[in-house]
C-alpha positions in Angstrom: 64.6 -34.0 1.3 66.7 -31.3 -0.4 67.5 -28.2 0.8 69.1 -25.1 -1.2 72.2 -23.4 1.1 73.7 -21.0 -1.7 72.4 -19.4 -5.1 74.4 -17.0 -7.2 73.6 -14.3 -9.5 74.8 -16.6 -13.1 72.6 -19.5 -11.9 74.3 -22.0 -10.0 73.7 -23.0 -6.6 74.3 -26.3 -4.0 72.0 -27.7 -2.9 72.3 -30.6 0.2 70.2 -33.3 1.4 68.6 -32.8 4.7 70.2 -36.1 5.9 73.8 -35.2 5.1 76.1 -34.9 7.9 76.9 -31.4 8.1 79.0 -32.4 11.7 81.7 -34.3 9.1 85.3 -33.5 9.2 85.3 -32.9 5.4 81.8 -30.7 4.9 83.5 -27.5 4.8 85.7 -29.0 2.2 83.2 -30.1 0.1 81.0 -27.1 0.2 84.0 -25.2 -1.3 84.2 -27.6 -3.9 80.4 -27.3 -4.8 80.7 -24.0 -4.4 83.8 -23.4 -7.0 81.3 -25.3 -9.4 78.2 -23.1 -8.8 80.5 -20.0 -9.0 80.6 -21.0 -12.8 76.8 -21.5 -13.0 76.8 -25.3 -12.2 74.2 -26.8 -10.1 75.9 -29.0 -7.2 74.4 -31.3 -4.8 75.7 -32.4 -2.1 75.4 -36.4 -1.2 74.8 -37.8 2.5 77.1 -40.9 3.1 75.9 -44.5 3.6 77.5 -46.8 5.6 75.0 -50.1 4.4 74.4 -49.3 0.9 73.8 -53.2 -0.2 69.6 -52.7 -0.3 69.5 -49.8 1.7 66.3 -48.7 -0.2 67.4 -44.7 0.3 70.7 -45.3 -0.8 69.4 -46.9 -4.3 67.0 -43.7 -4.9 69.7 -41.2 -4.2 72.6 -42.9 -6.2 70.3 -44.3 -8.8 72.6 -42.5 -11.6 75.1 -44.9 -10.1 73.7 -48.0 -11.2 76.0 -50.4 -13.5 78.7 -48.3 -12.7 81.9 -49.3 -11.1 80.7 -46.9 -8.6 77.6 -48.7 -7.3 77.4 -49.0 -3.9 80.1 -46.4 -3.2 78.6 -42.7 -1.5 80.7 -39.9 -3.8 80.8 -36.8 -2.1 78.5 -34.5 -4.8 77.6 -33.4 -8.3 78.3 -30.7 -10.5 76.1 -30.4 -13.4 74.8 -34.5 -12.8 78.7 -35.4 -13.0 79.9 -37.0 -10.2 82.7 -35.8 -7.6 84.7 -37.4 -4.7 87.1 -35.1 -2.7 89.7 -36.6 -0.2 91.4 -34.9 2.6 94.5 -35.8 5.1 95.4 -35.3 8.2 96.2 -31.6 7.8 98.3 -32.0 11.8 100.4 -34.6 9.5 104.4 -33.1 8.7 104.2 -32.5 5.1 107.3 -30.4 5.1 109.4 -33.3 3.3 108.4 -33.8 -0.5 108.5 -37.4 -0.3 105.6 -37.2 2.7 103.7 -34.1 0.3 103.7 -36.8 -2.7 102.6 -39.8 -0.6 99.9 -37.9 0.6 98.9 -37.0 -2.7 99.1 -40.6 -3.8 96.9 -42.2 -0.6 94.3 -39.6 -1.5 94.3 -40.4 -5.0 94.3 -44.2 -4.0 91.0 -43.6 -2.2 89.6 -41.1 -3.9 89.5 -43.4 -7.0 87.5 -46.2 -5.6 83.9 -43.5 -5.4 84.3 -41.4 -8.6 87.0 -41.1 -11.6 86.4 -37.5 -10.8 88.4 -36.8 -7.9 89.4 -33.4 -6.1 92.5 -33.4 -3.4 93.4 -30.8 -1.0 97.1 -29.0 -1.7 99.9 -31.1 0.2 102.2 -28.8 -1.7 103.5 -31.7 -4.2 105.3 -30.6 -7.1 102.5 -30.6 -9.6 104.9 -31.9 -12.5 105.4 -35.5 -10.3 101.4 -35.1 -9.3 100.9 -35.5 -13.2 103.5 -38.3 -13.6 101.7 -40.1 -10.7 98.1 -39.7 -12.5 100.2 -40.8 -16.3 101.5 -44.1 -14.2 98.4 -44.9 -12.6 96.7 -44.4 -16.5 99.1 -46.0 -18.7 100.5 -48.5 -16.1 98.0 -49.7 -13.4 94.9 -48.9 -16.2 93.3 -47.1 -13.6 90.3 -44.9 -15.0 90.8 -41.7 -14.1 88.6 -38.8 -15.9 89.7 -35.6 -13.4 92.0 -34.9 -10.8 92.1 -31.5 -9.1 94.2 -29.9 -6.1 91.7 -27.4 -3.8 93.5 -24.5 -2.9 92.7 -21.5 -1.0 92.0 -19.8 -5.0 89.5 -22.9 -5.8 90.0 -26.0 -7.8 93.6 -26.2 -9.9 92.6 -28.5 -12.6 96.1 -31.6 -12.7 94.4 -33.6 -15.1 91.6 -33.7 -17.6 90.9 -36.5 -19.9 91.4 -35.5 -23.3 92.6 -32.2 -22.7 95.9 -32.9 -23.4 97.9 -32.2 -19.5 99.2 -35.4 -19.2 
């Protein structure tokens, strides 16, 4: 059911189920994600997505964890370390060259991103990261949205934005 496509020398590796659609626009994406985790000795796993997930029997053995979460019956994309992760791309043939369309970008992936996981990783529209932390501050203090991580992925890995409690926003 699982099936291990990278180890590393300190430990970590990703692992992905067997039914996971490796065909999907965002895999390559998420691999690099996982794989910036297991490059620190986390083990990541990599979730298939569920389009019925409302007694879908397969869905409530794989996302078990999920249970009484806000996050039940959502399909984040994977795990590092048991902690749950849910990346969000764009349209990268969109015109990002103005920074009003770089932050809206950053906002509608946000948007979605929070509705699987209060973890959430976003790829680089090239928004100012000062109004990317002003956006996540609004959003927390504001709209009391719960938001535990946000990261940009950038061709160097994962830049961390915000971490609860760690004092970046």
């Amino acid at each position: 059911m699982i099936q291990t496509i990278a180890q590393y020398p300190n430990g970590g590796k990703i692992d992905v189920y067997k039914f996971a659609d490796k065909s999907a626009d965002d895999y390559g994406n998420v691999f690099k994600c996982c794989e910036y985790f297991a490059m620190q000795g986390a083990h990541a796993i990599m979730y298939p997505q569920f389009s019925v997930t409302v007694g879908n029997i397969a869905y409530e053995y794989i996302f078990a964890s999920l249970k009484d979460t806000p996050f039940w019956g959502k399909c984040p994309d994977f795990t590092a370390n048991g902690v749950w992760y849910e990346h969000e791309g764009y349209d990268t043939t969109k015109d990002l060259s103005a920074r009003k369309k770089q932050l809206s970008t950053f906002c509608n992936m946000l948007s979605r991103g929070i509705k699987q996981s209060d973890k959430i990783i976003v790829e680089d529209t090239g928004v100012w990261r000062q109004s990317a932390r002003r956006i996540i501050y609004n959003r927390i203090h504001s709209e009391k949205q719960n938001i535990a991580e946000v990261y940009i992925r950038t061709p160097n890995g994962l830049e961390t934005i915000y971490k609860k409690g760690s004092g970046l926003v």
